[in-house]
C-alpha positions in Angstrom: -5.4 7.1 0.5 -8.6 8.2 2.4 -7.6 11.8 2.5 -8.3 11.9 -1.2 -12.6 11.3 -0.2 -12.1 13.9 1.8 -10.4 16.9 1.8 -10.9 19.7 4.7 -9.6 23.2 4.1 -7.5 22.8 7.5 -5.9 19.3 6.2 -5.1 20.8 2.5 -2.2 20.6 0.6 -1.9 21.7 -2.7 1.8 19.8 -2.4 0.6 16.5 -1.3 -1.6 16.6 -4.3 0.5 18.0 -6.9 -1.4 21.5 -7.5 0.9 24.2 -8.4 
């Protein structure tokens, strides 16, 4: 998905990327 070129502080989710 685009999100993943571009990731704000506001739109970030360790979840959605599987970050502890």
């Amino acid at each position: 998905m685009a999100r993943h070129l571009k990731i704000e502080p506001k739109d970030f989710d360790p979840a959605a990327y599987g970050l502890p």
